[in-house]
C-alpha positions as CSV (number, residue, x, y, z in Angstrom):
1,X,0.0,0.0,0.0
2,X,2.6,2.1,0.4
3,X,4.3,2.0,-2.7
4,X,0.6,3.1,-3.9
5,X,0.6,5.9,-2.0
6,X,4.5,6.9,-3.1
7,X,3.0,6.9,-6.8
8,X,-0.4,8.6,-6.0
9,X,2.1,11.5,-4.1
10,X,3.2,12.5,-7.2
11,X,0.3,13.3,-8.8
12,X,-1.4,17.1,-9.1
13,X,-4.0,18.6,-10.6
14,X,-2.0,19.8,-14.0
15,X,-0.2,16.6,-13.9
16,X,-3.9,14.8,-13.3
17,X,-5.4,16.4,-16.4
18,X,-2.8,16.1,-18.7
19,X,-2.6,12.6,-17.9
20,X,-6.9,12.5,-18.8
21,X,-6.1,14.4,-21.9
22,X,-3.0,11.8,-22.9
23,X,-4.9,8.7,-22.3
24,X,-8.2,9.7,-24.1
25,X,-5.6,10.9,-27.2
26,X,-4.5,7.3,-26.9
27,X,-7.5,5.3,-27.1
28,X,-8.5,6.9,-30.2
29,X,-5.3,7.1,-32.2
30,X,-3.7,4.2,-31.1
31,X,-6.4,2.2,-29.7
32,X,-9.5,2.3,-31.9
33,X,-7.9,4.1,-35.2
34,X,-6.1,0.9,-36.5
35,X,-8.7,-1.5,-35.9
36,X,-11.0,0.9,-37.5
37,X,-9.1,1.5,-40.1
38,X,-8.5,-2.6,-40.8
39,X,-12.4,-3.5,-40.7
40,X,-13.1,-0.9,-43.3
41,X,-10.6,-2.3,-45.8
42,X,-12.3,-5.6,-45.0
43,X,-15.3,-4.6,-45.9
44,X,-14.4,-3.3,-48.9
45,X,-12.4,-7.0,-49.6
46,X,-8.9,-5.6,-49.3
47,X,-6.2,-7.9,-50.0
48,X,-4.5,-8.3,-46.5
49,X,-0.8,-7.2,-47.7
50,X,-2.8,-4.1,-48.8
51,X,-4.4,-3.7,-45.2
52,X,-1.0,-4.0,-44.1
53,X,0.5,-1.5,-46.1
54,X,-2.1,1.2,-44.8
55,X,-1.5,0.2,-41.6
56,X,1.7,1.2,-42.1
57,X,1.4,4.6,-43.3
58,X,0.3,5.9,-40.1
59,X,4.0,5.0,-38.6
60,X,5.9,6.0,-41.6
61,X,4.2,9.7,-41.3
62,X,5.7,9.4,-37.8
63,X,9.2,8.9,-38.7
64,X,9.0,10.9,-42.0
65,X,7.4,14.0,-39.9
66,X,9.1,13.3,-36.2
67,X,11.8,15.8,-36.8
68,X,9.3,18.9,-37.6
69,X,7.6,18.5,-34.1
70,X,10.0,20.4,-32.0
71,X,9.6,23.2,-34.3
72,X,5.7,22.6,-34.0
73,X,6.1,23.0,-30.4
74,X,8.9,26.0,-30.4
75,X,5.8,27.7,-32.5
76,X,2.7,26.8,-31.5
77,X,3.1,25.8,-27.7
78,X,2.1,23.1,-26.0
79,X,-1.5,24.4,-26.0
80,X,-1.6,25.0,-29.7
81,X,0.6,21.8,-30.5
82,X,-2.1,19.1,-29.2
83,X,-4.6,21.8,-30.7
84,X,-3.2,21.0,-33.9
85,X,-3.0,17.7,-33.4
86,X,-6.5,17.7,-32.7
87,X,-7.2,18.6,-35.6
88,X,-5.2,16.2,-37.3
89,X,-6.9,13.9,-35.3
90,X,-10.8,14.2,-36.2
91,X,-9.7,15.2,-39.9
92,X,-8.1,11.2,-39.8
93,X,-11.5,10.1,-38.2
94,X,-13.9,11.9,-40.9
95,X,-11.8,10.7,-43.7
96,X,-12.6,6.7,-42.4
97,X,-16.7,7.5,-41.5
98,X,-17.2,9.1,-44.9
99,X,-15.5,5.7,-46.1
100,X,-14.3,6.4,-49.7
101,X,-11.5,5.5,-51.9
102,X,-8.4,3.9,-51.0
103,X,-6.6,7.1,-51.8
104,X,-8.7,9.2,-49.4
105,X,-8.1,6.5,-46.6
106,X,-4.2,6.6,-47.2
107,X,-4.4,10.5,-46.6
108,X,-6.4,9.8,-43.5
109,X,-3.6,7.9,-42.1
110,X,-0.8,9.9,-42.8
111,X,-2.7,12.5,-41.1
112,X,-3.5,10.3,-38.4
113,X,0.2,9.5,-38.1
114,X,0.8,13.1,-38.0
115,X,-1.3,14.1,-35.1
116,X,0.1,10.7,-33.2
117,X,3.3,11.9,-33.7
118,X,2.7,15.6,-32.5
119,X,0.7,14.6,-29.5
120,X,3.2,11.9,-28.5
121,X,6.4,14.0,-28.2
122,X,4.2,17.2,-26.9
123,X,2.2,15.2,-24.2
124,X,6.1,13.2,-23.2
125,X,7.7,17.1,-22.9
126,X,4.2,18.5,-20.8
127,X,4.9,15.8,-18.4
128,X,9.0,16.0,-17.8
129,X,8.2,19.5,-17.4
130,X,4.8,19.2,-14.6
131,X,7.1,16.9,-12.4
132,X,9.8,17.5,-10.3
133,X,13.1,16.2,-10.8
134,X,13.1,14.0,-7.6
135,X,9.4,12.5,-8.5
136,X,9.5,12.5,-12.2
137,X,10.5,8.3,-12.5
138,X,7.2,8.0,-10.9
139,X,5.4,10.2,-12.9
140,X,6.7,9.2,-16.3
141,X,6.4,5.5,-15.6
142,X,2.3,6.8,-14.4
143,X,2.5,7.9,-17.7
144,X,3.6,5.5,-19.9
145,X,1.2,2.4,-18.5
146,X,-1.5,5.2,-19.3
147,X,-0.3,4.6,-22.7
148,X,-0.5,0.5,-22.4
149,X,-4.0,1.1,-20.9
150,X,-5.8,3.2,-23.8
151,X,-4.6,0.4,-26.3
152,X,-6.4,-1.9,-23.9
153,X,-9.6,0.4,-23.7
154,X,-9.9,1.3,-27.3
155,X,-11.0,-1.8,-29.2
156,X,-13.9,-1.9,-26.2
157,X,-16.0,0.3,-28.5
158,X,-16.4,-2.0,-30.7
159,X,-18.5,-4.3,-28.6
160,X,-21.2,-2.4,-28.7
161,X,-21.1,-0.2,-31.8
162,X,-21.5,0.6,-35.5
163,X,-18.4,1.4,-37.5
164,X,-19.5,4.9,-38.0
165,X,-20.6,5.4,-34.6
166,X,-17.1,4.6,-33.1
167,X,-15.9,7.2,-35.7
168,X,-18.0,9.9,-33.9
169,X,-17.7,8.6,-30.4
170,X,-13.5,9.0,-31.3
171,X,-14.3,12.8,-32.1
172,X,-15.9,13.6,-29.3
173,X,-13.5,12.1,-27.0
174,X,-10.8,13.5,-28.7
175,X,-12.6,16.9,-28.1
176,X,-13.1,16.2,-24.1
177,X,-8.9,15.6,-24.4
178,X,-8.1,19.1,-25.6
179,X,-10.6,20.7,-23.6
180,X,-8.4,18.5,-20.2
181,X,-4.9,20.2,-22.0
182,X,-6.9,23.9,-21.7
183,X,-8.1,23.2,-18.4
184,X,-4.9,22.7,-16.8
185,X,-2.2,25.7,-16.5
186,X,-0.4,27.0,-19.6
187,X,3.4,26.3,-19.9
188,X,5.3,27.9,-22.2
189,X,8.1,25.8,-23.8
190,X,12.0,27.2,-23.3
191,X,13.9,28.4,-25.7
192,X,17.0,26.5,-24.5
193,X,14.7,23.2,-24.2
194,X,15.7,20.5,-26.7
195,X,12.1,21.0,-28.2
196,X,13.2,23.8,-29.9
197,X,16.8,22.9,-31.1
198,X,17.1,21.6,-34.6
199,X,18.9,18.3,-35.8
200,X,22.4,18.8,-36.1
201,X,24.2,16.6,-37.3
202,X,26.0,16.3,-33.9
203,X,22.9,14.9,-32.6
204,X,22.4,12.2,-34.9
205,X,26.2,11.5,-34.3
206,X,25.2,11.1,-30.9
207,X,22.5,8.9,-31.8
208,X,24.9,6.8,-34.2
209,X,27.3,6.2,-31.5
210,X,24.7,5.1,-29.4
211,X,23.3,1.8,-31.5
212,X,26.6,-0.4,-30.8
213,X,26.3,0.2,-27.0
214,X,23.1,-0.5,-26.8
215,X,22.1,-3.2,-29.4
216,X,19.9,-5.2,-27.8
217,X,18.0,-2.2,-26.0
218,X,17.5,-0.9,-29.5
219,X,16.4,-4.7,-31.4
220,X,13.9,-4.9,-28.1
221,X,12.3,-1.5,-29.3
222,X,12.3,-3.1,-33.0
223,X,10.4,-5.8,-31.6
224,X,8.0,-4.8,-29.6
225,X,6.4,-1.9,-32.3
226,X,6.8,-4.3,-35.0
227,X,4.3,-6.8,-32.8
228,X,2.2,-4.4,-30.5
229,X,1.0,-2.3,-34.0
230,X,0.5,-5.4,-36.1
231,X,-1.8,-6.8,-32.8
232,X,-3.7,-4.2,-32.4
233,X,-4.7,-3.6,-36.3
234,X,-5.0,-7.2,-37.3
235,X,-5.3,-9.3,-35.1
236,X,-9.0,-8.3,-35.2
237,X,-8.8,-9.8,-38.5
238,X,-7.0,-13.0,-37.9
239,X,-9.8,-13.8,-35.1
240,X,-12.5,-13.2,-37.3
241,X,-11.4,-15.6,-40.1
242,X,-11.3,-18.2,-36.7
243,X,-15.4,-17.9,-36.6
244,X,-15.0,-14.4,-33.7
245,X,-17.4,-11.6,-34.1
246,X,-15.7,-8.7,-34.0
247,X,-17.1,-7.4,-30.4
248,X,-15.3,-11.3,-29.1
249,X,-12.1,-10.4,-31.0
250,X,-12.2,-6.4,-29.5
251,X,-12.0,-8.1,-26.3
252,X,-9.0,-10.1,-26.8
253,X,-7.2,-7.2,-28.4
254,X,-8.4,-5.2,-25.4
255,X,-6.4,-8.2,-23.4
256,X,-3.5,-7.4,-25.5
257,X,-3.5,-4.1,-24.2
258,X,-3.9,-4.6,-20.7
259,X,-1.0,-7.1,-20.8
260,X,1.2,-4.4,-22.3
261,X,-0.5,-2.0,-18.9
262,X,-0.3,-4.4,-15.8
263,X,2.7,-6.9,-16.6
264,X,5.1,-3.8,-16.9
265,X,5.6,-3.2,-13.3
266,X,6.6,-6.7,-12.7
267,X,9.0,-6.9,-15.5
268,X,10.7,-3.8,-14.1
269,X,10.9,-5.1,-10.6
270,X,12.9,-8.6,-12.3
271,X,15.0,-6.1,-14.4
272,X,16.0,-4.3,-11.1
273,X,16.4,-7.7,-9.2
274,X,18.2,-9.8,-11.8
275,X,19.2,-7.5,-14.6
276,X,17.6,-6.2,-17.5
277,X,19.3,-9.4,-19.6
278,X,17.6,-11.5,-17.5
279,X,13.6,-10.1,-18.3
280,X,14.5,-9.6,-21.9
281,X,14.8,-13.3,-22.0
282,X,11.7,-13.8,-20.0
283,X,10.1,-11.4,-22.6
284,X,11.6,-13.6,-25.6
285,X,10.1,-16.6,-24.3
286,X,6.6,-15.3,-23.4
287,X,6.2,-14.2,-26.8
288,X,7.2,-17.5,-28.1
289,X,5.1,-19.6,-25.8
290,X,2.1,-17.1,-26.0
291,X,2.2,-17.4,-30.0
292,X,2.0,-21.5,-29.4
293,X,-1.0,-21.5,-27.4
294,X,-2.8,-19.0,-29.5
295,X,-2.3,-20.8,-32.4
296,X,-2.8,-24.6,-30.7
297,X,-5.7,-23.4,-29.0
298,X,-7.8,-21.0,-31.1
299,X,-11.4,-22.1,-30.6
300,X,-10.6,-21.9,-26.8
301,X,-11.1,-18.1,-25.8
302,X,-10.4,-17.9,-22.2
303,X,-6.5,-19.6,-23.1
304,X,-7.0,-17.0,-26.5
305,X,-7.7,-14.0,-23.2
306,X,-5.0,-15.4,-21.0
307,X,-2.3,-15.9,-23.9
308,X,-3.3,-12.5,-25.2
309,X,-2.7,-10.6,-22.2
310,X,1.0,-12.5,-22.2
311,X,1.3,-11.5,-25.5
312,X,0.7,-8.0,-24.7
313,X,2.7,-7.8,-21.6
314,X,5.7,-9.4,-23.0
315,X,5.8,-7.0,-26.5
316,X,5.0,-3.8,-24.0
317,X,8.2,-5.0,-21.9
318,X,10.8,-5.2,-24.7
319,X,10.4,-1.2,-25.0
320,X,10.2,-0.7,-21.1
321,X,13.3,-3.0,-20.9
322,X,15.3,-1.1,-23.5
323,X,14.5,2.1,-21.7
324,X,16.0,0.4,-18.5
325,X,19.0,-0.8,-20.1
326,X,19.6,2.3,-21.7
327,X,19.4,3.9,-18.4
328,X,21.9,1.9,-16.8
329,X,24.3,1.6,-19.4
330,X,24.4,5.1,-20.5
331,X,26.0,8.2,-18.8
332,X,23.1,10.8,-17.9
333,X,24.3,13.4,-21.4
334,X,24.3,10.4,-23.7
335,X,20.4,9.4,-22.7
336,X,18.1,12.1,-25.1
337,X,20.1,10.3,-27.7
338,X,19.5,7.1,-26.6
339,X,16.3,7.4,-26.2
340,X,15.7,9.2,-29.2
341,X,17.4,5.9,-31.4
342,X,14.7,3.4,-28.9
343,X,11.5,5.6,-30.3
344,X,13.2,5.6,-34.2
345,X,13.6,1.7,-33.8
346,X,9.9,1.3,-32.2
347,X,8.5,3.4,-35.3
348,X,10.5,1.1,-37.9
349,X,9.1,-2.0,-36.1
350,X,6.2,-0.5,-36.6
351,X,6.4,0.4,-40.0
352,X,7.7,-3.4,-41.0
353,X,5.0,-5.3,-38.8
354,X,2.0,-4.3,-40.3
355,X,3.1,-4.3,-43.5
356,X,5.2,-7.9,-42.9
357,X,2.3,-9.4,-41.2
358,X,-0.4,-9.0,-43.2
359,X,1.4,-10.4,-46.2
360,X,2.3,-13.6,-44.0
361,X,-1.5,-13.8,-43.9
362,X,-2.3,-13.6,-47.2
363,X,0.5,-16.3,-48.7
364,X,1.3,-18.2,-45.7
365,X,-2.5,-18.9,-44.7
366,X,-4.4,-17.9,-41.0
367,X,-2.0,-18.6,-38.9
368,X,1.6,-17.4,-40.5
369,X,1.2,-13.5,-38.6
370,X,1.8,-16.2,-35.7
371,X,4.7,-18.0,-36.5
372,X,6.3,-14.5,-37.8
373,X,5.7,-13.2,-34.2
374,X,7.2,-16.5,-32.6
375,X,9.8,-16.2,-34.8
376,X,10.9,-12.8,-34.1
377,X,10.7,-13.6,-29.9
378,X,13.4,-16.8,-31.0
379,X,15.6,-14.5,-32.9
380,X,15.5,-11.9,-30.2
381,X,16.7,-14.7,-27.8
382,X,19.4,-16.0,-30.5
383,X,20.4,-12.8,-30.5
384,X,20.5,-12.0,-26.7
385,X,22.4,-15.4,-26.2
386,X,25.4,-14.3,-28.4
387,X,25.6,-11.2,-27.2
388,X,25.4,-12.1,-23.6
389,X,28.1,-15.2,-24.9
């Protein structure tokens, strides 16, 4: 209970309704967005490598327009940043409801990628900058199992919902998030902040220098947005052709997302106990073994729900554990860059995923988005045991 309390401590009322504002970003964009997105190519009898192609624009508009945010933010502040992307946000959701040609719903995307990107790098600033320097591991690591939770709340609407309706619902609770960014107090960002210094090429020497320290750290961040973003948009789809409706398969996603939520606390408590090394390998072969059971055991849905949640927990804590190893490895002036090469890796994985699993589905039958995903936790391992050798 106490440890509770120590976390609940931290917590005020700017900090509070950023927090609101960031979560209710995330259920939309990350949580309900892709699956939307995926059931309305289906309907329209997309070829899967197609869906996953779309799927993928979303994260290539992140790495493509990643670099123009701390501008956006030097501009705009942090008020007008996640105004904008707010913008971005219900122009992504219109172009899915009005549902027209493929060309409109690639534009949608990008866009949506857009306002994902802006909103993640402005909310991440907003809350370094609303904690104090003595609380703020507690209040980021608040922050980020917000972020596990919305992809575990999202696919919820659609248990209950029409298509269209969800698009609408995602509007107006993209609208009660701004309004919770204008209710708390305005900061203004600093000119000397790193959100308003351009990319030198020192920087990115910086980053460079960074990969061979911290290989693994950055493959862990490959792997977990090359698995979380291909769950969450098609594994709606994989269910589906199992006999699920698609409120059944919303809830297993939703168990994806809660994994990636609750099991990170207990994968940092190993990493602190018995090294990061050691959870990575836990990670590796929860992915594997989850991937087994869903496949050997797909008409059974409460082993689907429980290896789900694995799933989930295990992808989630290959980019928690890569932000752990980079912290302990690294010198304090060497971690912006280091964390700035983790978030590049997690946007490629997500970029490849999508695309890489929904062509597995379409020429390796149902089940070959599975084997991909086992096979990625067994090379991670491979990996992890000649390094560590």
């Amino acid at each position: 209970m106490r440890s509770i309390a120590d976390y609940l401590s931290v917590l005020n009322r700017d900090i509070l309704l950023v927090f609101l504002g960031s979560l209710l970003f995330q259920v939309v964009q990350m949580g309900v967005y892709p699956i939307l997105l995926t059931q309305i190519l289906a309907a329209g009898q997309v070829d899967n490598r197609v869906v996953g192609v779309f799927v993928a624009f979303s994260w290539i508009a992140v790495f493509a327009f990643g670099p123009l945010v701390p501008n956006i933010i030097r501009r705009l502040g942090y008020r007008g940043a996640n105004l904008f992307a707010f913008v971005l946000t219900v122009f992504g959701f219109l172009g899915l409801a009005w549902s027209p040609s493929l060309a409109v719903l690639a534009g949608a995307t990008v866009v949506m990628g857009l306002g994902l990107i802006v909103r993640w790098i402005t909310c991440d600033t907003l809350v370094v900058h609303l904690s104090a320097s003595e609380t703020r591991g507690r209040v980021i690591g608040l922050h980020e199992a917000l972020m596990g939770l919305g992809i575990g709340l999202g696919p919820l609407l659609f248990t209950g919902f029409s298509l269209t309706v969800i698009a609408f619902i995602s509007i107006a609770l993209s609208l009660v998030a701004i309004a919770t960014f204008y209710l708390a107090a305005p900061i203004q960002p600093d000119a000397r902040d790193d959100t308003g210094a351009s990319p030198a090429k020192g920087r990115f020497a910086a980053v460079r220098a960074s990969f061979g320290v911290i290989a693994m750290a950055l493959a862990a961040a490959f792997i977990a947005g090359f698995v979380e973003n291909s769950s969450v948009a098609l594994f709606p789809l994989h269910l589906e052709l199992h006999g699920y409706e698609l409120a059944a398969s919303a809830i297993l996603v939703s168990a994806f997302g809660f994994g990636g939520t609750l099991l990170q606390p207990p994968l940092g408590a190993v990493a602190d106990k018995r090294g990061y090394g050691y959870a990575q390998t836990i990670c590796a072969a929860t992915v594997v073994a989850s991937c087994a059971a869903i496949a050997a055991f797909t008409t059974a849905a409460p082993v689907l729900l429980v290896a789900m949640f694995f799933l989930g927990g295990a992808a989630g804590g290959f980019n928690t554990l890569a932000v752990i190893e980079a912290g302990q490895r690294l010198d304090s002036r060497r971690i912006p860059a280091a964390m700035t090469a983790i978030a590049m890796l997690y946007t490629v994985g997500s970029i490849f995923g999508p695309m890489a699993a929904g062509s597995v589905m379409e020429t390796l039958a149902n089940e070959g988005m599975i084997a991909l995903f086992a096979a990625a936790g067994a090379g991670f391992a491979l990996f992890l045991w000649l390094r560590r050798g």
